[in-house]
KOLSE-607703 format. One record per residue (C-alpha): residue number from 1; chain; x, y, z. Coordinates in Angstrom, 2 decimals, decimal comma, m for minus. Layout:
N
NODE     i   ch        c1        c2        c3
NODE   NUM    A         X         Y         Z
...
END
This chain:
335
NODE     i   ch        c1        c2        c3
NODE     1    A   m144,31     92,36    138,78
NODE     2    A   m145,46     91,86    142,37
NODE     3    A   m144,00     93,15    145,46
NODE     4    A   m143,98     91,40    148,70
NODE     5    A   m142,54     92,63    152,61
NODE     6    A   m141,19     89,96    154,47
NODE     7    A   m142,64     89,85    158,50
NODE     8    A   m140,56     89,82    161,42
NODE     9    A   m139,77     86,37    162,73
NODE    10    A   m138,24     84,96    165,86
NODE    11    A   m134,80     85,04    166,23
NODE    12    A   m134,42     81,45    165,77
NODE    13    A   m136,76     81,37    162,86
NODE    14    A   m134,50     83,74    161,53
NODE    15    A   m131,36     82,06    162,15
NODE    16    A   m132,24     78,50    160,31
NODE    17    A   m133,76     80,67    157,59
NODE    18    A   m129,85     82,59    156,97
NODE    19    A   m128,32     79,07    157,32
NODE    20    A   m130,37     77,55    154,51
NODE    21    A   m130,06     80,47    152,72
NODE    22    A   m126,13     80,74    153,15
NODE    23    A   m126,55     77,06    151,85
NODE    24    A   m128,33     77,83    148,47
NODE    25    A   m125,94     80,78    147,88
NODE    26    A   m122,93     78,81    148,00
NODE    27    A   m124,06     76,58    144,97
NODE    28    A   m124,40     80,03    143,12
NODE    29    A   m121,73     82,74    141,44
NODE    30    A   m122,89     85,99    143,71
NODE    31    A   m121,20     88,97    142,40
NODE    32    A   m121,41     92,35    144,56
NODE    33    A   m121,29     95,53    143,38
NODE    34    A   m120,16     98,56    145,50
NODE    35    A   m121,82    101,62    143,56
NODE    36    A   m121,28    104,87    144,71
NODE    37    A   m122,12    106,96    141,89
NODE    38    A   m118,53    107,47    140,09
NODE    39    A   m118,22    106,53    136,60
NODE    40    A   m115,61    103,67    137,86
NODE    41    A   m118,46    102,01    139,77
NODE    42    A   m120,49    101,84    136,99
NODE    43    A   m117,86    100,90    134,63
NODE    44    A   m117,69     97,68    137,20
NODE    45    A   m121,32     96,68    136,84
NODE    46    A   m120,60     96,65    133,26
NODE    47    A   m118,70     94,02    134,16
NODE    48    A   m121,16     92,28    136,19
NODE    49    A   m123,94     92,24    133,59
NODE    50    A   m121,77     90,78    131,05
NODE    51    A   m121,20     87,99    133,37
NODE    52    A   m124,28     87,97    135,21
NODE    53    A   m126,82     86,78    132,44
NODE    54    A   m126,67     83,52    133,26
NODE    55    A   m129,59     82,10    135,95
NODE    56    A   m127,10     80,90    137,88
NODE    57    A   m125,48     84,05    138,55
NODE    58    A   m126,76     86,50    141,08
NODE    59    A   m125,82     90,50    141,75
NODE    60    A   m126,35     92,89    144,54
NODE    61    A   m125,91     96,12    144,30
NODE    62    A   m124,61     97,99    147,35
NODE    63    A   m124,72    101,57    148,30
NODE    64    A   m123,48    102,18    152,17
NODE    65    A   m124,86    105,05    153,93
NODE    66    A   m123,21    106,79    157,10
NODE    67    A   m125,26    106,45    160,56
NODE    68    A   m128,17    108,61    160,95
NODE    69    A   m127,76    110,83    158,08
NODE    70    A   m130,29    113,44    158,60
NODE    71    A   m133,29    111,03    159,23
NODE    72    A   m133,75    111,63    162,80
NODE    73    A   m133,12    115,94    162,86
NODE    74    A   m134,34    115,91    159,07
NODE    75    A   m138,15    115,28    159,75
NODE    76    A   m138,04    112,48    157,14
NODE    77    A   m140,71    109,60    158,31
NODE    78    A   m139,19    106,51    158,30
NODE    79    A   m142,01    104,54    157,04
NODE    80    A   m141,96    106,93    154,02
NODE    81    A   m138,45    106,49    153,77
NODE    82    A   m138,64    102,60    153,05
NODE    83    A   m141,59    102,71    151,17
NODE    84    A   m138,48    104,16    148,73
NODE    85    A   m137,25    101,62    147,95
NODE    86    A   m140,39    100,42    146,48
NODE    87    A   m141,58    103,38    144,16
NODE    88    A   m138,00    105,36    144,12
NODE    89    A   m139,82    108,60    144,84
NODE    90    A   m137,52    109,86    146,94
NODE    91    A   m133,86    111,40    146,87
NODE    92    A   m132,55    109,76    149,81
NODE    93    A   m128,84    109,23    149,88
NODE    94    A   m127,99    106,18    147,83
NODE    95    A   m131,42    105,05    146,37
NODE    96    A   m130,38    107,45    142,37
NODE    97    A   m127,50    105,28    142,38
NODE    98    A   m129,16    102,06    143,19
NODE    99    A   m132,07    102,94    140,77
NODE   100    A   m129,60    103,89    137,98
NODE   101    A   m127,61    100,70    138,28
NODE   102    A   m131,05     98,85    138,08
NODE   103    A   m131,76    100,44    134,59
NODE   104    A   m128,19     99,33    133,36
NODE   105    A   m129,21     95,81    134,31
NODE   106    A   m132,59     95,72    132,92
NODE   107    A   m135,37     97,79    131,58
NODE   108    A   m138,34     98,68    133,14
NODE   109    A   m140,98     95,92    131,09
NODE   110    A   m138,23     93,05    131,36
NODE   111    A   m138,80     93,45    135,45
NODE   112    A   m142,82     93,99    134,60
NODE   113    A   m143,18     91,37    132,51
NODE   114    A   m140,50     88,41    134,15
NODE   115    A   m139,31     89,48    137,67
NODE   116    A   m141,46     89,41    141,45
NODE   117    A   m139,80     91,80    143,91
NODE   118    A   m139,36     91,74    147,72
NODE   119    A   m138,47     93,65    150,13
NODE   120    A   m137,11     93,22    153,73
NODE   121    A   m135,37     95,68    156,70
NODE   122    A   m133,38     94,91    159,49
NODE   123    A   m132,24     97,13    162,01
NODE   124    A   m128,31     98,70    162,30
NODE   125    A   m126,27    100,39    164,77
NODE   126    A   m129,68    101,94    166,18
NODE   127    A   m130,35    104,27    162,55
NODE   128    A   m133,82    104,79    162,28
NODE   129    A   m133,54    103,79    158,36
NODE   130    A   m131,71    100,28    158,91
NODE   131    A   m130,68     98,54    156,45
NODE   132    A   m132,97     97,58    153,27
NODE   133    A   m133,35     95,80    150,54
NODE   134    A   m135,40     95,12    147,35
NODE   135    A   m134,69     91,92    145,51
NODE   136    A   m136,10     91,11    141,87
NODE   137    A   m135,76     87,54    141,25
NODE   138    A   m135,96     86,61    137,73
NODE   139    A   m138,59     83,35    136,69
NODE   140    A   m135,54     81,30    135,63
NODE   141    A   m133,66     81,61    139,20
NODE   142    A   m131,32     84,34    139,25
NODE   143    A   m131,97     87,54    140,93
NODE   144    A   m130,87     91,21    141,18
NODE   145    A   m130,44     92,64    144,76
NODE   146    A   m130,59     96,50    145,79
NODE   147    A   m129,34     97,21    149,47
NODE   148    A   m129,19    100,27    150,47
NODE   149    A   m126,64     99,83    153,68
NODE   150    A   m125,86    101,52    156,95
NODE   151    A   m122,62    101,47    158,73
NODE   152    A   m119,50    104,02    160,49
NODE   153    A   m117,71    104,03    156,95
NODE   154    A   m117,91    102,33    153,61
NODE   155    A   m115,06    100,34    154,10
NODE   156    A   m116,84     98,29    156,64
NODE   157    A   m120,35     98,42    155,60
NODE   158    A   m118,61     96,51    152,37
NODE   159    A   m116,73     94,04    154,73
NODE   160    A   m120,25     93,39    156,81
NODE   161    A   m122,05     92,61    153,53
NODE   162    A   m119,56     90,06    152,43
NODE   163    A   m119,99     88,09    155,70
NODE   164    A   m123,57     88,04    154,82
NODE   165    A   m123,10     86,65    151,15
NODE   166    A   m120,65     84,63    150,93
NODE   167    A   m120,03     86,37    147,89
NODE   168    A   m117,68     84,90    145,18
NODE   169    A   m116,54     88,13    143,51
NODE   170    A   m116,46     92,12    144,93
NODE   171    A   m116,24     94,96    142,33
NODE   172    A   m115,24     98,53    143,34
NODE   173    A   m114,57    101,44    141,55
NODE   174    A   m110,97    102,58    141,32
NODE   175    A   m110,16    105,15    143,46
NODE   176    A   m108,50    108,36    142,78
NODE   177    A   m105,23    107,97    144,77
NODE   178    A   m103,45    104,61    145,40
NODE   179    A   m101,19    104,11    148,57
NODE   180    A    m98,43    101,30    149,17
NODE   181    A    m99,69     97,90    151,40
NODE   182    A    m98,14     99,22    154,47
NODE   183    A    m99,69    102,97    154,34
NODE   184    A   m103,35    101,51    152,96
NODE   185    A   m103,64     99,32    155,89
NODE   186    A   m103,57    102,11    157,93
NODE   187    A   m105,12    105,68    156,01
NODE   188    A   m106,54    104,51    152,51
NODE   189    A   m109,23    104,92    149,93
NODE   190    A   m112,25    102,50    150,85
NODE   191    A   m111,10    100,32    147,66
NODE   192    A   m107,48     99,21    149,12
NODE   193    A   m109,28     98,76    152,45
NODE   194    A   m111,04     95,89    150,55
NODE   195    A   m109,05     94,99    148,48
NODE   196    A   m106,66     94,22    150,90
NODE   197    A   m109,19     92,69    153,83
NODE   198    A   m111,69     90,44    151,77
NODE   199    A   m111,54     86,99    151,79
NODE   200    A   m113,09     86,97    148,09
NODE   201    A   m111,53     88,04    145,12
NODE   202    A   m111,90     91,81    144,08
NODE   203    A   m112,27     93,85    140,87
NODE   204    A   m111,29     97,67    140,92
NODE   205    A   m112,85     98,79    137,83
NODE   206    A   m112,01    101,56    135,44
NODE   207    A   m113,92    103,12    132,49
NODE   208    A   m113,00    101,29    129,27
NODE   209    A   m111,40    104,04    126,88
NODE   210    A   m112,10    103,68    122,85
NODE   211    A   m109,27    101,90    121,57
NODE   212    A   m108,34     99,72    124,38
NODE   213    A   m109,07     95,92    123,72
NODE   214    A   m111,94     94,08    125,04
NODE   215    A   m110,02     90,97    125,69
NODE   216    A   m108,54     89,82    128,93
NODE   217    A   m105,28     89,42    129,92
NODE   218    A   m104,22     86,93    132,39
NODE   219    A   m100,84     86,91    134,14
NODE   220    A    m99,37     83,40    134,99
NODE   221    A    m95,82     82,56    136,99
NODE   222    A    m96,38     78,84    136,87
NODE   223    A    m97,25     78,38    140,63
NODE   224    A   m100,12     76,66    141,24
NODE   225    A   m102,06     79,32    142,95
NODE   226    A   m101,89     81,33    139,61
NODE   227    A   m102,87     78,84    137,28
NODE   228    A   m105,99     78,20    139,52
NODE   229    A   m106,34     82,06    139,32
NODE   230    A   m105,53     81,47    135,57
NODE   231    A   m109,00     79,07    135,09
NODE   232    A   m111,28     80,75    137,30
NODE   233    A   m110,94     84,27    135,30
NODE   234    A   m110,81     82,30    131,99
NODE   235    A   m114,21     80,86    132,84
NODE   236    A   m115,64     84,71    133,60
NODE   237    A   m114,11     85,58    129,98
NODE   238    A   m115,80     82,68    128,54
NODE   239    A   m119,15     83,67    129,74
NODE   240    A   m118,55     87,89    128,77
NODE   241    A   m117,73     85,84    125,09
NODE   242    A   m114,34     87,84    125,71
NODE   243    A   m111,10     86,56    124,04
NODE   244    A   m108,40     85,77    126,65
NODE   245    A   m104,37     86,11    126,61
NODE   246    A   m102,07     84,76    128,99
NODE   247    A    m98,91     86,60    129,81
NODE   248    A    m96,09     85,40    131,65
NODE   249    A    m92,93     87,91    132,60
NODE   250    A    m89,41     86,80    133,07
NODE   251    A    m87,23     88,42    135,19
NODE   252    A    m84,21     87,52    133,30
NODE   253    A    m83,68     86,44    129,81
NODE   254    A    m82,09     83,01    130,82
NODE   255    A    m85,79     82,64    131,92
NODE   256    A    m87,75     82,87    128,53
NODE   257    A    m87,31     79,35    127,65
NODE   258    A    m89,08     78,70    131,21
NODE   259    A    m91,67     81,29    130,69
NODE   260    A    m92,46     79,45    127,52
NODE   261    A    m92,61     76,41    128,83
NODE   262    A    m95,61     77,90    131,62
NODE   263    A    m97,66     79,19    128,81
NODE   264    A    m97,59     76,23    126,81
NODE   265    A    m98,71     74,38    129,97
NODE   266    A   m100,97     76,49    130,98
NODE   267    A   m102,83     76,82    126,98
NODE   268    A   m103,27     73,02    127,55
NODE   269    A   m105,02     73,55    130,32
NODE   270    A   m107,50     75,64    128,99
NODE   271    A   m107,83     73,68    125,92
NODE   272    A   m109,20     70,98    128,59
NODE   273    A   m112,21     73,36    129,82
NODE   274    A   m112,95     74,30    125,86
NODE   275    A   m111,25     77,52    126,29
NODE   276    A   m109,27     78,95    123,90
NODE   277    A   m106,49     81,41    123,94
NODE   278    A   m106,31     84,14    121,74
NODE   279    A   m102,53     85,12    121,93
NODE   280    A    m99,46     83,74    124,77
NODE   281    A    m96,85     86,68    125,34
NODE   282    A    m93,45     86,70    126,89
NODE   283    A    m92,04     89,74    128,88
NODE   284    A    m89,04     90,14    130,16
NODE   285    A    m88,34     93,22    133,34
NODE   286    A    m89,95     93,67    136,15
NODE   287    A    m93,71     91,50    136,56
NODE   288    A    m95,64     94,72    137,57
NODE   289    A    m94,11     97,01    135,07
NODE   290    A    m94,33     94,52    132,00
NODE   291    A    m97,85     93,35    133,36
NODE   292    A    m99,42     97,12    133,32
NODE   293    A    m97,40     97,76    130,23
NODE   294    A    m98,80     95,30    127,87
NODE   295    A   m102,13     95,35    130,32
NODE   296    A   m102,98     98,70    128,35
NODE   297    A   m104,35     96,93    125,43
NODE   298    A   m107,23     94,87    126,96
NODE   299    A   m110,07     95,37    129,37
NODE   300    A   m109,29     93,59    132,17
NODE   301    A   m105,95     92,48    133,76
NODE   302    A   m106,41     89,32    136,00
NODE   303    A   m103,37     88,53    138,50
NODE   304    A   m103,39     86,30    141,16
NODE   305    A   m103,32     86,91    144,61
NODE   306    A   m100,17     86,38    146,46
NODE   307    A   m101,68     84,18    148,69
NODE   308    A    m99,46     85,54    151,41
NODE   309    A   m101,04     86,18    155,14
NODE   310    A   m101,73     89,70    155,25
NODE   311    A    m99,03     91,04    157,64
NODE   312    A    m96,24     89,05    155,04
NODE   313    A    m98,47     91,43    152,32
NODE   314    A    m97,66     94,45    154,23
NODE   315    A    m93,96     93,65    154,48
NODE   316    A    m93,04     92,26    151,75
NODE   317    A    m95,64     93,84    149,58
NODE   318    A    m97,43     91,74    146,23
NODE   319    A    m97,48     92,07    142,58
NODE   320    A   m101,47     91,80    142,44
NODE   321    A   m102,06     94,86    144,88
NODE   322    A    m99,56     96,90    142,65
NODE   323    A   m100,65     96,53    139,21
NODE   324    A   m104,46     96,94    141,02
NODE   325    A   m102,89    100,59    141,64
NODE   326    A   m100,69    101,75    138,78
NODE   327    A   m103,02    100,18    135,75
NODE   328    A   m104,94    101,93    133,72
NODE   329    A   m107,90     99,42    132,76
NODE   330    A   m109,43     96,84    135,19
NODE   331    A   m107,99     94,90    137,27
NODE   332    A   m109,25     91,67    138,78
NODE   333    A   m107,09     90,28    142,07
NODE   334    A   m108,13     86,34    142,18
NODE   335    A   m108,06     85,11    145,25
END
């Protein structure tokens, strides 16, 4: 393995370099990963490897750091400080978590022996550190990105980053406390903040307990929006060789025969894309209750988005940003 450190450039250098690069990206499936150190962010890039084996299939691992965190009154040299992220001899804030999620990824001879790493810095809100980043990329294409982030709060360091993917998939650990749509807009964990504000779809990740299923469950209403939802997180199954159910939950029981109807559609339309389904259920109650409910026996639960503009969201409220809060497994929001 080799390491190179990219040069400064002119700004306009710079600029056609992002655009081509923004270019390339969007023909790939870029997955980030906000790890903070909890068990629930690592439980997510569990996720992310399973899915991210393929060379067309990039992840970035993010760790956001406040401003100025004790490197200017600290009497830690900068230039030490970066050189970090190279050798990882150093305890700053972020770069254990970044190294562990590495080593979850791959070992230390797979990166010797197949991977060239690079690293580059930009500077942010006037830290000393910056931002930074180390990226491996693998010989067949694909590549694994560390960034270790500055910004005020996580929230928006998270937010930043997506704007300089694009990014086709976020994954968060879940947080400890979960507040309604109208209260997390205003005072909520850094999860709901993003779950709620990115344009992407988001994963809030729990550790898998023993006994739990390893399938996914997929929650269809017949709309088009969640059958769309429906193929997109039967394609990530396919690829983490995971079995997939679809679940559909009438509100009333003159609706079963309708329910029915949606599952049997939406089985055909898997069996198109060579995907099979493993089981079709019917519910009948209230979608977020029965969804959570029979969500307790698999891995993942994948809902889709409302698709409502955000103020509506806060109003009105959505079945996607409750059953992220009151599940017990994963939860993937599709947007």
């Amino acid at each position: 393995m080799s390491f190179t450190i990219r040069k400064p450039r002119g700004q306009n250098s710079v600029q056609a370099e992002m655009s081509e690069v923004r270019e390339q990206r969007r023909n790939r499936f870029r997955i980030l990963v906000c790890i903070d150190g909890t068990d629930e962010s690592y439980a997510g890039l569990r996720f992310a490897s399973r899915i991210g084996h393929s060379s067309e299939c990039d992840i970035i691992l993010l760790y956001v750091r406040p401003i100025d965190q004790g490197l200017r009154t600290g009497g830690l040299q900068v230039r030490v400080a970066r050189e970090n992220m190279l050798d990882w001899g150093l305890e700053l804030p972020g770069i254990r978590h970044l190294k562990r999620g590495l080593d979850m990824l791959t070992g230390e001879d797979e990166i010797s022996a197949h991977w060239t790493a690079s690293m580059s810095h930009s500077e942010s809100w006037g830290d000393p550190l910056g931002d930074n980043k180390v990226e491996y990329r693998h010989e067949n294409g694909r590549s694994i990105v560390l960034k270790l982030k500055t910004a005020p709060d996580p929230a928006s360091g998270i937010l930043d980053q997506y704007e300089l993917g694009p990014y086709n998939l976020i994954i968060m650990g879940a947080p400890s406390h979960w507040h309604s749509e109208m209260r997390a807009f205003f005072s909520a964990s850094v999860t709901q903040k993003v779950a709620m504000l990115a344009p992407c779809s988001v994963m809030v990740a729990r550790p898998h307990q023993e006994g739990r299923g390893t399938g996914h469950l997929i929650s269809i209403d017949g709309t088009k929006h969640s059958l769309e939802a429906m193929r997109r997180d039967a394609v990530l199954a396919k690829h983490s060789n995971r079995p997939v159910t679809l679940l559909c939950v009438a509100q009333q029981q003159s609706d079963i025969a309708t329910a029915g109807r949606v599952l049997e559609k939406a089985a055909e339309m898997l069996g198109k894309m060579d995907i099979g389904v493993e089981d079709v259920l019917v519910r009948v109650g209230n979608p977020t209750e029965e969804i959570v409910k029979v969500g307790d026996n698999y891995a993942v639960i994948a809902v889709a988005c409302s698709g409502k503009k955000l103020f509506r969201r806060l109003y009105v409220g959505g079945t996607a940003f409750r059953v992220m809060g009151a599940a017990n497994t994963s939860v993937l929001n599709v947007r």
